[in-house]
Every structure is written in structure tokens, then in C-alpha cells.
N, C-alpha and C positions, 0 to 999 in steps of 0.2 A: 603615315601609314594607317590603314584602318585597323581597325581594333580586334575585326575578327580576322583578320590576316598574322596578326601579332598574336594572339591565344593558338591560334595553329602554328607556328612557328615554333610560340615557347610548349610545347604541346610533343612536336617531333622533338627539341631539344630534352626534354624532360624524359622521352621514350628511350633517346641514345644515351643516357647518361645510364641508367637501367641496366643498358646492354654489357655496361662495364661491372657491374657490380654480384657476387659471388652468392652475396644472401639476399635475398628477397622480403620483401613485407606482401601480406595478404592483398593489398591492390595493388602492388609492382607485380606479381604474382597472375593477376588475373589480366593485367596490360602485357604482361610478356607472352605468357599462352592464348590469350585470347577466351579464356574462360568465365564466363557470368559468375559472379558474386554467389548467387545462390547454389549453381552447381558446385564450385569450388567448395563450398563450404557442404556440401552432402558428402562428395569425395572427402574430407579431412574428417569427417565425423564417421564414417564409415570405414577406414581408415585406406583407402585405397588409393590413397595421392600419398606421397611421402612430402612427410613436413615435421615441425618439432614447436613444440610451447615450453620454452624455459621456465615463462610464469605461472604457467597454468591459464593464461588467457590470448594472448598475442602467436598468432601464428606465421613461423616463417619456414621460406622454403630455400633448398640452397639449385640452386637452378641448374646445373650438372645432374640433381638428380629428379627437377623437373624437365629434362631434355630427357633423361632415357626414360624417365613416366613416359610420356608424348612418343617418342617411336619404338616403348616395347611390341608392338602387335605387327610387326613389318610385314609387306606384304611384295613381295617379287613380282618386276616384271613380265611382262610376258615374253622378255626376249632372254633374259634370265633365264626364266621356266625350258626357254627353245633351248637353251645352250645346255642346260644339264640334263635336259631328256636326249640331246644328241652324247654329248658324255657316256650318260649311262648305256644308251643302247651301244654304243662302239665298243666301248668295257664287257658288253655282255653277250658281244658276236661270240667271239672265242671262246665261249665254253658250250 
């Protein structure tokens, strides 16, 4: 097998193993969201990623609460948006 075929392999293996796992370390963290090293670490310092330093130095994340980081800001469909404007104007015939 070649060799870059095998680092991409152990590479996916390494990603899924991640996927099982509750806490995170700072680069499990930035392979799981896809977040650059240096951003990640403005958000932790600014405090607007949730994360925790038990030592004071080592930062982890527990990933339940980087999933709802990642889709606080949700944004609706547009067939969503169609269905509660029809809602609402039907709601609001009758008065």
C-alpha cells in the first residue's frame, strides 16, 4: 500500500475515533469543527466558545456544548419562513 494512502486512512480512522468521544482536547476540537488553530484560540480567549482549563493551561471542550456553540445562530428556511407567514395570516383572517 502506499504510504500516502495509509496516512489518509489512519487519518479518517483517527477522525472517527473523535467522533465517539464526549471531551475534546484543543486539536480534537479544531478537527471536529473545522476551526483554525488561531481563530479557536481568539474565541477561548475572548471567552465566546465555551470551554474549560482545569490547569490553567490545557484547554478542553466537551462537544455537546461545541454543537450548540456551532448552530446557536439558526437561520430558517425559506419554506419554513412560507409556512409561518401562511400560519400567521390564516390566524389573523378572523379578526
Amino acid at each position: 500500500m502506499d504510504n500516502l494512502l495509509i496516512l489518509e486512512r489512519l487519518d479518517r480512522l483517527e477522525k472517527l475515533l473523535i467522533g465517539h468521544k464526549e471531551v475534546l482536547t484543543f486539536d480534537e476540537a479544531c478537527d471536529y469543527t473545522g476551526i483554525s488553530r488561531s481563530y479557536l484560540y481568539k474565541l477561548t480567549s475572548s471567552g465566546k466558545i465555551p470551554h474549560s482549563k482545569p490547569n490553567g493551561k490545557m484547554l478542553f471542550f466537551e462537544k455537546k456544548k461545541l454543537v450548540d456553540w456551532l448552530l446557536q445562530n439558526n437561520r430558517k428556511s425559506k419554506q419554513e419562513l412560507e409556512a409561518e407567514a401562511l400560519t400567521y395570516t390564516n390566524r389573523n383572517k378572523l379578526r
